[in-house]
N, C-alpha and C positions, 0 to 999 in steps of 0.2 A: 466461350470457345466456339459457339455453332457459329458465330458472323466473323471467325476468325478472318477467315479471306476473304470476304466481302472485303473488312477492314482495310485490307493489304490491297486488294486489286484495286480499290475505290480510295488508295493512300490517304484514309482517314487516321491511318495511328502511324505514328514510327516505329521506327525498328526496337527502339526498345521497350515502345508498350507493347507490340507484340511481341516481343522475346518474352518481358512479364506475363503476357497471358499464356504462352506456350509453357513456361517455366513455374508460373503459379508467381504468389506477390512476390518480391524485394522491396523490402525497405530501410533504408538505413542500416546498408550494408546486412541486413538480420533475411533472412530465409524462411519464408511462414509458410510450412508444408498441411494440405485439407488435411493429412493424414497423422499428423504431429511429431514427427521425427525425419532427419535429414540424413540417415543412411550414417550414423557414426562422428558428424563434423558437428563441433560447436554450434552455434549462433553467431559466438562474437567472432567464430573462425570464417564464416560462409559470405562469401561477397556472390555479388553477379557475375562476376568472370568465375570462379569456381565452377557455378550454378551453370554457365554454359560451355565451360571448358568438359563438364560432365555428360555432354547435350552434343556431343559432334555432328551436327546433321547432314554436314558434306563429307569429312573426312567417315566418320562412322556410318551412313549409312548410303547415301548418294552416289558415293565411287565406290564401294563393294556392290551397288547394284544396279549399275545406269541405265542396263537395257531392262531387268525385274520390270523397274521403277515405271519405265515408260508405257509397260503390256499394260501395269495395274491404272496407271492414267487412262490408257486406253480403252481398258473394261471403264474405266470411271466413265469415261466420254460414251461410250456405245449403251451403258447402263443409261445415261441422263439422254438419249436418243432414242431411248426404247419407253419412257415415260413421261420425255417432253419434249420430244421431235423439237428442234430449231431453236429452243431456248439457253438462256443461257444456263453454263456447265454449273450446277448447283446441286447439293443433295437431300432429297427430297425425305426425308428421314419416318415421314409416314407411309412412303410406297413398301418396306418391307424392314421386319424386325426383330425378323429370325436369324442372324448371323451363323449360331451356331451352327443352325440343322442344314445351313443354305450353301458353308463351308463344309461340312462333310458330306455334302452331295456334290461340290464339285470337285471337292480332293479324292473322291473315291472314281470320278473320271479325269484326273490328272494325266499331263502329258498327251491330252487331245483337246481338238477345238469346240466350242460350244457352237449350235447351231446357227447363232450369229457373227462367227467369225474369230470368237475372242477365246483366248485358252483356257482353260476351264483352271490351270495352276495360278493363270494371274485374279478371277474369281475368289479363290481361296485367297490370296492375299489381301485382295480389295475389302472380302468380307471380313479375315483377322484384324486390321487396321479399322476397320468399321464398328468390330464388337468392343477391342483396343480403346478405341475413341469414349465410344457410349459409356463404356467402365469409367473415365476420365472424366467425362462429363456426368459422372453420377444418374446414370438414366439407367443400372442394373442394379 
């Protein structure tokens, strides 16, 4: 999951190996969850269209939040400029690994800007999506 979008921006996988890495295996129509159950649905019920029909990430999350979406990119770009001036946009996942404590200190200044420019609401997002991830990627 961490060279997810290397993958993608460097069109070393297609779309549907990265759908499988986003969605975890498919194989053979069968559904192999890290966690060992598929939320109610069979095995021999659960296809790949199921699995991303459950997954909306334009209708579900994208167009309920296109401008959120853009501030928290924003923090993402102004974070990877604050720790690697010029480089490319990448996350450097040892510069900091406290989500938790880093998210309630900018939600508690929510609704203003951080001294670099960036909202301190889109912060909190970037770092939920952050902790979000690390849980995913089994690093908590």
């Amino acid at each position: 999951m961490e060279n997810l979008m290397k993958l993608y921006y460097e069109s070393q996988a297609t779309q549907k190996e990265i759908w499988n890495l986003l969605s975890g295996t498919v194989a053979n129509g069968r559904r192999m969850m890290l966690d060992g159950h598929c939320n109610g649905i069979k095995d021999e019920d659960f296809t790949e269209a199921v699995a991303r029909k459950q997954r909306p990430l334009c209708s579900g999350v994208l167009d309920y939040f296109p401008q959120a979406l853009m501030e928290v990119a924003y923090a993402s770009y102004m974070g990877n400029e604050q720790h690697h001036a010029g480089a490319t946009l990448h996350w450097d996942k040892s510069k900091s690994t406290d989500e938790a404590d880093a998210l309630l200190r900018h939600l508690a200044e929510r609704g203003t800007l951080d001294t670099d420019g960036v909202r301190h609401s889109a912060k909190v997002a970037w770092r939920a999506l952050a902790m979000l991830q690390r849980e995913l990627d089994g690093e908590t």
